[in-house]
C-alpha positions as CSV (number, residue, x, y, z in Angstrom):
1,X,-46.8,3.9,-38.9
2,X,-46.3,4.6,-34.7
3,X,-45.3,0.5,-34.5
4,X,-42.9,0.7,-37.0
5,X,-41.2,4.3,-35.9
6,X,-41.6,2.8,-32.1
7,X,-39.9,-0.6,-33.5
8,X,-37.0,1.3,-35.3
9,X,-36.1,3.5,-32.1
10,X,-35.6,0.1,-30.1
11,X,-33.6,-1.7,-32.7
12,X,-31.5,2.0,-32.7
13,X,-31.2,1.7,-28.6
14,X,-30.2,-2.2,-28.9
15,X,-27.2,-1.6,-31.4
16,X,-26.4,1.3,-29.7
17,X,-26.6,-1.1,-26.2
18,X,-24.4,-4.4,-27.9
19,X,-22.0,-1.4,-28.9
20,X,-21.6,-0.4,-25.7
21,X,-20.8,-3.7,-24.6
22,X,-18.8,-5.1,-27.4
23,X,-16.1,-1.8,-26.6
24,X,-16.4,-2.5,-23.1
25,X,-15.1,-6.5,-23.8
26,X,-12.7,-5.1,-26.2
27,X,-11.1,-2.6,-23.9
28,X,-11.2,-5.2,-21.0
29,X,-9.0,-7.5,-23.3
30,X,-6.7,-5.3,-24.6
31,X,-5.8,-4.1,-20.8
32,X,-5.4,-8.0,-19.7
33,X,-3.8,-8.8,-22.6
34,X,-1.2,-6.1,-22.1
35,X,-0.3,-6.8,-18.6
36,X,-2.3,-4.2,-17.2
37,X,-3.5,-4.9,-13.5
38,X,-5.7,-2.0,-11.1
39,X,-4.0,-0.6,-8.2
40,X,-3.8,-2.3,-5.0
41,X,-3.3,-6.1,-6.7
42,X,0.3,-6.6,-6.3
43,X,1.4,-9.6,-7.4
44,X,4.0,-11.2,-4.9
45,X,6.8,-13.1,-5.8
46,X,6.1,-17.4,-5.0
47,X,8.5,-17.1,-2.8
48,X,6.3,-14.8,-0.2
49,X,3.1,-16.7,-0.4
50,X,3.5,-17.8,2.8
51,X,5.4,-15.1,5.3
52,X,5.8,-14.8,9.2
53,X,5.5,-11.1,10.3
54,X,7.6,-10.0,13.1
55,X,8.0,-6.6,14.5
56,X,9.1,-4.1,17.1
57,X,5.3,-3.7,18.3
58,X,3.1,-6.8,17.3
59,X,0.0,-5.1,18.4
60,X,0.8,-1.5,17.1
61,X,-2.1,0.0,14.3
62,X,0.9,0.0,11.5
63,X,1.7,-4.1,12.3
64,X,-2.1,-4.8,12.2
65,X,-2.2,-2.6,8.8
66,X,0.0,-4.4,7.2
67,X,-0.8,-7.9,8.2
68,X,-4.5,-6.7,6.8
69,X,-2.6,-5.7,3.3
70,X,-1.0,-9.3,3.1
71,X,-4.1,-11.2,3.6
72,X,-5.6,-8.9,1.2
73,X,-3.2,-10.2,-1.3
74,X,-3.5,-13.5,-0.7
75,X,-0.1,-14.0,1.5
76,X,-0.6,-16.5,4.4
77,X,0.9,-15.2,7.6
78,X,2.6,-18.4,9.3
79,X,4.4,-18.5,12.7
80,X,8.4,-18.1,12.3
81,X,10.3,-20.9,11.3
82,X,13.7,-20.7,10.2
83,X,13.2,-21.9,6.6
84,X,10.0,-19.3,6.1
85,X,10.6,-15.9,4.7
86,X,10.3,-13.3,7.3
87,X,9.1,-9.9,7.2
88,X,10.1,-7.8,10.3
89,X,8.9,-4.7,11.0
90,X,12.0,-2.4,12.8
91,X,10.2,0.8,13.3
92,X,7.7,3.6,12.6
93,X,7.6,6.9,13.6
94,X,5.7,10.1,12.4
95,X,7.9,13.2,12.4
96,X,6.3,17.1,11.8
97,X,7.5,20.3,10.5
98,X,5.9,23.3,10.9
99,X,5.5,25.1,7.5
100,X,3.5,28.0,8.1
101,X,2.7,30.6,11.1
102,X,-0.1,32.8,12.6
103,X,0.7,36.1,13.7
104,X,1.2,34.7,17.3
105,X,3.8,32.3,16.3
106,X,1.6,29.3,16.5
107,X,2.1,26.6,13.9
108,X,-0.5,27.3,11.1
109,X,0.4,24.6,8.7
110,X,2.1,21.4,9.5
111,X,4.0,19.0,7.3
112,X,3.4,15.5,9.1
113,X,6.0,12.5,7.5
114,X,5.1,9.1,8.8
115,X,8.6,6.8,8.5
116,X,8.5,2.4,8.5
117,X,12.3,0.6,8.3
118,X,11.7,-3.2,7.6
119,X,13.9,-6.4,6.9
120,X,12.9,-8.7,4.9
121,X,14.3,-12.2,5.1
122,X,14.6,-14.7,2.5
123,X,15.7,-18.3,3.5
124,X,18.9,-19.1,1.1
125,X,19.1,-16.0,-0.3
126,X,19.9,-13.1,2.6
127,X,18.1,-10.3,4.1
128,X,17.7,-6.9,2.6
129,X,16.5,-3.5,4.8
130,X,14.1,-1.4,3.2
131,X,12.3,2.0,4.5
132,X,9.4,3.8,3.2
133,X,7.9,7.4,4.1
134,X,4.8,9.1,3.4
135,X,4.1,12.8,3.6
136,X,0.9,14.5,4.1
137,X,0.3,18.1,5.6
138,X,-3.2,19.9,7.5
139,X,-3.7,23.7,8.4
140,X,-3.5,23.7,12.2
141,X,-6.5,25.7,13.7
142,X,-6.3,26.6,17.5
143,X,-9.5,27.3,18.0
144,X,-10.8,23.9,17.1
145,X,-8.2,22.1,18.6
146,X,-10.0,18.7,19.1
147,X,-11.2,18.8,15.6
148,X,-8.0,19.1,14.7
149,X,-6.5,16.2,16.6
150,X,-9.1,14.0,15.2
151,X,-8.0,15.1,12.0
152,X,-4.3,14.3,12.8
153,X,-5.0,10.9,13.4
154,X,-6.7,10.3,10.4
155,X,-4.5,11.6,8.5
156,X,-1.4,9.3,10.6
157,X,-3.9,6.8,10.0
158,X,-3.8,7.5,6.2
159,X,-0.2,7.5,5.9
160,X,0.0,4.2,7.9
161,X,-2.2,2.5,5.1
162,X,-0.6,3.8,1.8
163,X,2.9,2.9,4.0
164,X,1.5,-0.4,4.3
165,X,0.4,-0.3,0.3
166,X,4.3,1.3,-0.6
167,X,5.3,-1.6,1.1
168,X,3.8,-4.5,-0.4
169,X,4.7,-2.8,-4.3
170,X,8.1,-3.5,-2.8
171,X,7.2,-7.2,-1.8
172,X,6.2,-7.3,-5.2
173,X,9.7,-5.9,-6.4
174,X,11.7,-8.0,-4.3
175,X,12.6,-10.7,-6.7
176,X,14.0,-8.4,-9.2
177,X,16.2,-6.9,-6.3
178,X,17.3,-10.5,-5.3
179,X,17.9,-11.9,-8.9
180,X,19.9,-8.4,-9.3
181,X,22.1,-9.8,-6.3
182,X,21.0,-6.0,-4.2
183,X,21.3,-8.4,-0.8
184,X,23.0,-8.7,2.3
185,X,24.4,-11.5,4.3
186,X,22.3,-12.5,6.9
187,X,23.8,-10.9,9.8
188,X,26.1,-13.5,12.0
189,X,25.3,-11.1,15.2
190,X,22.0,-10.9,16.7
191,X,23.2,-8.6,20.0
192,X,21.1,-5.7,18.7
């Protein structure tokens, strides 16, 4: 009688197991079958499988950030060549606004917006500018004030990566914006 109540628990725990694993498969399938893909795969157009990267800074954290997301997504950075898609970095910045104050006037809570502007260039088919921002904000404590910068950068460090990830959903974008004919001209003047 113990074998056969001690068989029928593992035969329970076995169905209950292939269950298990027979929803996971089907729930995996339906998700693929519907299009479904998890954040931070961004499928880029065949067009920008192979990029150059230019920018204002070539060494600067946000360049290095987003030359990391491309190779993450399987873009090969080439030199620049004029018949190679091109994406140029124009500039970053971080901007701050206070949004809160102590009782001595010092900033309590601060609203810190990281800004990128970049171009990017496809051979035959123009250039288009795009910008992206990302907001984040941090209570400001004078009293552990190199905590606190610490903090700030990274937090600007933060914003730099999901910049970086904003910007590659747009690479993924971009052939809808050029098929909608959203471009410009390559510009004739290069005095900039």
């Amino acid at each position: 009688v113990f074998y056969l109540h001690e068989s029928h628990q593992i035969m329970r725990l076995i169905s209950l197991s292939s269950l298990k694993v027979t929803i996971v498969i089907l729930t995996v399938s339906l998700l693929s079958a519907c299009g479904f893909h998890l954040r931070g795969d961004y499928s880029v157009p065949e067009e920008l499988n192979k990029i150059s990267v230019t920018s204002y800074d070539q060494y600067s954290t946000f360049t290095r950030m987003m030359k990391g997301q491309l190779r993450m997504n399987d873009v090969e950075i080439v030199p620049p060549a004029e018949n190679t898609p091109n994406l140029h970095i124009i500039s970053e910045s971080v901007g701050e606004r206070t949004l809160s104050l102590y009782q001595n006037t010092r900033a309590a809570e601060i609203e810190l917006t990281f800004y990128a502007s970049y171009r990017v260039t496809i051979p035959d088919l123009g250039s288009k500018t795009f910008s992206t921002s990302v907001t984040r904000s941090y209570l400001d404590n004078p009293l552990t004030a190199l905590a606190k910068s610490v903090e700030r950068d990274v937090i600007e460090d933060e914003m730099r990566q999901q910049a970086a990830k904003q910007m590659m959903r747009q690479l993924g974008r971009i052939r809808a914006e050029y098929e909608a004919g959203h471009v410009q001209e390559p510009a004739t003047n290069t005095n900039s």
